[in-house]
N, C-alpha and C positions, 0 to 999 in steps of 0.2 A: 340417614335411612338405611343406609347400605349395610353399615353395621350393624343397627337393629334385624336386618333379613339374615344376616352374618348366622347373629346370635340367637335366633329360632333353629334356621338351618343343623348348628350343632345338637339344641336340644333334641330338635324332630332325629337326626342320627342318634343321638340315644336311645330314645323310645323304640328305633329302630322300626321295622317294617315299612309296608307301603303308605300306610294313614302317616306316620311321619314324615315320610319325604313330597306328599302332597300337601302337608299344611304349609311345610315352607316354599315350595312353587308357587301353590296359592297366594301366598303374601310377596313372594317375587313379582309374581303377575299384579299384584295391584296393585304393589306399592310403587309412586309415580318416581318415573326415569329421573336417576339421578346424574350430575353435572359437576365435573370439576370445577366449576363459576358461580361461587356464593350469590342465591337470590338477593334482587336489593328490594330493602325495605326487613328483611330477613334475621334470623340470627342462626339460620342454618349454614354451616361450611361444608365442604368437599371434603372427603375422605383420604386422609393424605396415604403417599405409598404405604412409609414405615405403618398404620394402621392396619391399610388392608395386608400386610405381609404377616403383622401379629394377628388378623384374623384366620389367616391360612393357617399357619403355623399352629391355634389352636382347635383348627377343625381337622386338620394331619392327626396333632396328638389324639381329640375325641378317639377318633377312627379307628388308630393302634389300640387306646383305652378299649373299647366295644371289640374289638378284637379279641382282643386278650380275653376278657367278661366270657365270649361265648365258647372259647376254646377249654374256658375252665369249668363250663357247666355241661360241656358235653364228655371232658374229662370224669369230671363229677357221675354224672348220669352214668357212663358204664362201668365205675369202681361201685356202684350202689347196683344196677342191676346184675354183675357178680356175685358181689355179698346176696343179695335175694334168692340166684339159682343154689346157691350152695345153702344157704338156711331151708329152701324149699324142698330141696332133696335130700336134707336129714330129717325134715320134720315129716315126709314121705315114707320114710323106711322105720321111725320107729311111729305111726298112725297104724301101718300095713303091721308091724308084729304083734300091737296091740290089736286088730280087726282080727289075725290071726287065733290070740289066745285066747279071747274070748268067743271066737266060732268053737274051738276046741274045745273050751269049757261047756260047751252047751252042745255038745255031742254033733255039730252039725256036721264038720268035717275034720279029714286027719291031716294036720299038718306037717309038711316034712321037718329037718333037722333046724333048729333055731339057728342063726348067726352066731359063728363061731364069737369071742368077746374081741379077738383082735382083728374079724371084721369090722363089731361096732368100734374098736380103739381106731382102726383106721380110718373110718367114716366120720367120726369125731376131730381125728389129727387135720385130713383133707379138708372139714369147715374152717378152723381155726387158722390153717392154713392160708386158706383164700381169705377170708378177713383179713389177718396179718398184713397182707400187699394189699388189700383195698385200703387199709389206713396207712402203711407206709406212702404208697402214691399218693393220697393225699396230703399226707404231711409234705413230700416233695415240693408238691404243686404250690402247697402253700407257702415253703421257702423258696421256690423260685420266683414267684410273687413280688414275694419281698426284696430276693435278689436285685430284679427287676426295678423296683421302686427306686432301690438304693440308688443304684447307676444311672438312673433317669435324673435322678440329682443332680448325680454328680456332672454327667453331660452337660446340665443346663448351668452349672458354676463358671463350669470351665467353656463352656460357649460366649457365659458371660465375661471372662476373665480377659477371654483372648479380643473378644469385640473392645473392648475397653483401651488395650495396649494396643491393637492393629488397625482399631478405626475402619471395621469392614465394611462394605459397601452389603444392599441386602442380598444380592447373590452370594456374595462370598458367606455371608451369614447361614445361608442355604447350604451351600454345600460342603461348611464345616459343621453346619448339624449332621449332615449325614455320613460324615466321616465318622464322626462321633459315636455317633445311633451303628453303624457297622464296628465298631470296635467292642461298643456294648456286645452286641448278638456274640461276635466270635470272640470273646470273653464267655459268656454264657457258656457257651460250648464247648473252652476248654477246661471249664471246670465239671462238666458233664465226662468228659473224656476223663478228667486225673481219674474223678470217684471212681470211672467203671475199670479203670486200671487199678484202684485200692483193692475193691474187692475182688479182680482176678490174682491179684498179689505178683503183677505188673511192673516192671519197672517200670516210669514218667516223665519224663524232663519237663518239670510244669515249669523252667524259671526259664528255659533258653524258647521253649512256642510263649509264653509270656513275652521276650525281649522281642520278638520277633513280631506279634501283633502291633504295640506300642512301636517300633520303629516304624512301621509300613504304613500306621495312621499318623505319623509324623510328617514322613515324608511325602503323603497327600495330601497334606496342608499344605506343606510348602509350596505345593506345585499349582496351590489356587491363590497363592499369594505376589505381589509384586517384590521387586529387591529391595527397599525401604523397609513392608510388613515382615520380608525373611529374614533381613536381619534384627527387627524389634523382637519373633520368634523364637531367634534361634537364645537371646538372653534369656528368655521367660525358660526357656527350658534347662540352662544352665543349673545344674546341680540335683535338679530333682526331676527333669525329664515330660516327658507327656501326663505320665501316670500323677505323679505329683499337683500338675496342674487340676487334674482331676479330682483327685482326693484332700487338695486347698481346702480348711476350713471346717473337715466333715467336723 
């Protein structure tokens, strides 16, 4: 039963709002206390740890998932209402020349000097302009997205790799997820940093902050491991490193 409450819970955090997070209280609240001690007569069993740790673990990930979802609709949302004010305010200027010429034509009133043409070229460059970066950020978004996807991969490979050879306990499975999950981020980051060094025409030393991430999520492993798991680690890393273990398989 615990799982089944598990498993609304996450849905209701997608739908997000408050009606979601009350349907699964509601079904917490009714659904009868459960018991590490298989009813007899029964064929219901108790929820073993490794279960509810994979329950956790996928209602973490939901969270980050819906996360990310609303960061990029509200990204969305002000690269669209950008492109709007700048359509809005060309389609403004040439409505008003035309209200203009045709007052003029019909003798109602005298209009002053028309826009110069490299007013209208510049009012024209300044639309296209702001389009240009409302579809560049989005393409961004889009590839970081996918950046994101990637690694989320690769994290789970290589969380898998390492539970496999190091026999983790579920803490330690914890907190080499999030070693993990922090190496992603500032990975992210310093590939946000090379680009904005490309385009200033920047030097970068993207390979020695590279060494320097991977060694420091290394050396936080180690230090949630015992002397048996450090040394079965320290072979997995032999020849190809943390990275490697990472990118096993792609």
């Amino acid at each position: 039963m615990k799982a089944q409450v598990f498993a609304v819970v996450i849905l209701a955090s997608v739908c997000g709002g408050l009606v979601g997070g009350a349907l699964g209280k509601a079904l917490e609240t009714a659904s009868p206390a459960s018991t590490d001690v298989p009813v007899a007569g029964t064929s219901d069993t108790a929820v073993s740890p490794e279960e509810l740790q994979l329950l956790r673990q996928e209602l973490a990930n939901q969270a980050r998932e819906i996360a990310g979802l609303r960061n990029e609709i509200a990204a969305a949302s002000m690269r669209d209402a950008t492109l709007e004010r700048a359509n809005e305010g060309l389609t403004q200027q040439i409505k008003t020349l035309k209200e203009q010429e045709a007052a003029a034509s019909d003798g109602e009133i005298a209009i002053g000097p028309a826009p110069s043409q490299s007013d209208l070229d510049n009012a024209v460059a300044d639309a296209l302009r702001k389009a240009r970066e409302a579809e560049k950020a989005r393409q961004e978004g889009i590839d970081q997205k996918k950046a994101q996807e990637v690694m989320q991969a690769a994290r789970g490979r290589a969380l898998k790799a390492l539970d496999a050879k190091l026999n983790l306990s579920p803490y330690q499975r914890d907190r080499l997820d999030v070693i993990l999950e922090d190496m992603n981020t500032q990975t992210i980051r310093l590939k946000e940093r090379s680009a904005a060094a490309d385009q200033a025409g920047t030097k970068f030393d993207w390979q020695t902050e590279w060494d320097s991430i991977v060694s420091t999520a290394e050396q936080s492993i180690r230090d949630e491991l015992d002397s048996t798991q450090q040394t079965a680690f320290n072979a997995m890393l032999e020849g190809q490193g943390l990275g490697g273990i990472l990118w096993a398989g792609k």
